[in-house]
N, C-alpha and C positions, 0 to 999 in steps of 0.2 A: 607489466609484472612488478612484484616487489621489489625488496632490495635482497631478499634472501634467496630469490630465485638468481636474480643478479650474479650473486656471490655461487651459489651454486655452478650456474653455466659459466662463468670466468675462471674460480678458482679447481671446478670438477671436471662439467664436458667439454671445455675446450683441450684440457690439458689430456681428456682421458679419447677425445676425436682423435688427436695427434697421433696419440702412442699409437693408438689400433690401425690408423692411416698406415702410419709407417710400418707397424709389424706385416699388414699386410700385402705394403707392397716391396717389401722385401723376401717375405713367406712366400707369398702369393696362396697362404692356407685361406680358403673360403669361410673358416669359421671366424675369423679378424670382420670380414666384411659383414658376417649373418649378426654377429653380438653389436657393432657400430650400427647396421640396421634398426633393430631392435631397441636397443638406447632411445635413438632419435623415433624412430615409434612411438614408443612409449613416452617421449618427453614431448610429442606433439597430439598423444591423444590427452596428456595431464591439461595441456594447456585448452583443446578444446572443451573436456569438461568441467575447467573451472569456468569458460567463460557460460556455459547449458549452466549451471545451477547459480553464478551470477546473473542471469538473464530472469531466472525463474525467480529465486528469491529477493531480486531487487523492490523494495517498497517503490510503490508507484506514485511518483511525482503528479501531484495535483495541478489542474488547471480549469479554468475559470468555466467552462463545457463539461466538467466532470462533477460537479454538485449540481448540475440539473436532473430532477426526478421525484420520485414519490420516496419521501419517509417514514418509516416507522419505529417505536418501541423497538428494542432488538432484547426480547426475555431472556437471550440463552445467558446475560450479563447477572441477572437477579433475576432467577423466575420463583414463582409464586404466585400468589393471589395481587397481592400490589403490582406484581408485572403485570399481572393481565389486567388488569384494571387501568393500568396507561396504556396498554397497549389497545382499548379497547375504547379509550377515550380522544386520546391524541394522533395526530399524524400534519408532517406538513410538505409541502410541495413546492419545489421550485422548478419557474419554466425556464425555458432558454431567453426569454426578455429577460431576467434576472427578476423578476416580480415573485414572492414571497406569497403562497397561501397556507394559512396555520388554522388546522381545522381542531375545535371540539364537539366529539360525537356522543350520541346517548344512541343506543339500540344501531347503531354502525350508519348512521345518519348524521353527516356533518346538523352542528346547532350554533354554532357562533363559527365564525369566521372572520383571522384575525390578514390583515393584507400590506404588505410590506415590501422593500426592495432586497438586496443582497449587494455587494459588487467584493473584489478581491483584492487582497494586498499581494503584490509578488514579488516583495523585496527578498525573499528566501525560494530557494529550489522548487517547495512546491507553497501554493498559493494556499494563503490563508484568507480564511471566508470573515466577513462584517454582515452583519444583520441589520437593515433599518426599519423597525416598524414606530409608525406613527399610531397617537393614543387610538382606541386605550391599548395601552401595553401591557405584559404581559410577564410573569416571572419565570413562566417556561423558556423562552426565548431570547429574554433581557440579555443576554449577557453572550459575548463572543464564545461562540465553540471552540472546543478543544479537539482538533483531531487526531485519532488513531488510527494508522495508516497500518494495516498488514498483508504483502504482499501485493494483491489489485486490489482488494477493496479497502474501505475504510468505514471509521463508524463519527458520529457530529456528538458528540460530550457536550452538555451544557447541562449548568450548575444552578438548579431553580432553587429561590431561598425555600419553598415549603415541603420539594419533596428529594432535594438531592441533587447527587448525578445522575439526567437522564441521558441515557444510550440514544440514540437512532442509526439505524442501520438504512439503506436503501431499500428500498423493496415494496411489492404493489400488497395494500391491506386487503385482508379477508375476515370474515368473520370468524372463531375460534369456533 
């Protein structure tokens, strides 16, 4: 817990345990025991629903098993005609060997096929993804992703000189 809960339970329920202890066991009134109930109730259901919505909304720590799968364009970032048009063109795939396929499609038919490795850096909490693809290379992919982690999922940013930031989200293509 914090420091303010800390300061809370030291400087409040411990002092306000005491009192109601002693009022009732000098009273012996059962409402001294029902309101000390209650308190600690209440300050053990606080604490199990910060740890339910800590659990839920903790971003999810990257690992080197978690970038294997199919990519794609993710339009809800920029849609329009130019989303659909990457997304209609591009996707790439990475397998659990860490091997790299970067497809360009016309008519939802891979047309070139770019083949590469991946591996990870895990100096920080969650792992950051390298790209190696040997000539010819490519300005889609050239360059280290950026990721955005929200919640369980995440999206791979990467910054091609001709057409921007492209998004990729995970997920299996279809035709629109």
């Amino acid at each position: 817990m914090g420091f303010g809960f800390n300061l809370l339970f030291i400087f409040v329920l411990v002092p306000l345990t005491i009192i109601l202890l002693i009022g009732w066991l000098l009273t012996r009134k059962v409402l001294y025991g029902k309101v000390l109930g209650f308190i600690w109730l209440l300050i053990f259901m606080l604490i199990v629903l910060s740890f339910l919505i800590n659990a839920i909304t903790e971003k999810k720590k990257l690992r080197r098993k978690d970038f294997a799968g199919e990519y794609i364009v993710d339009r809800s970032y920029f849609s329009g005609r130019n989303a659909n048009w990457q997304y209609d063109t591009f996707k790439f795939e990475i397998k659990e060997n860490d091997s790299l396929y970067f497809y360009t499609m016309e008519g939802g038919r891979p047309v070139k096929k770019l083949v590469g490795t991946i591996k990870t850096v895990d100096i920080y909490p969650s792992h950051r993804l390298i790209i190696n693809v040997s000539a010819p290379r490519s300005h889609l992919i050239d360059s280290i992703p950026t990721i955005y982690r929200d919640g369980s999922s995440f999206h791979l940013i990467f910054n091609s000189s001709k057409f921007g930031n492209m998004y990729y989200k995970k997920g299996n293509w279809h035709p629109r």
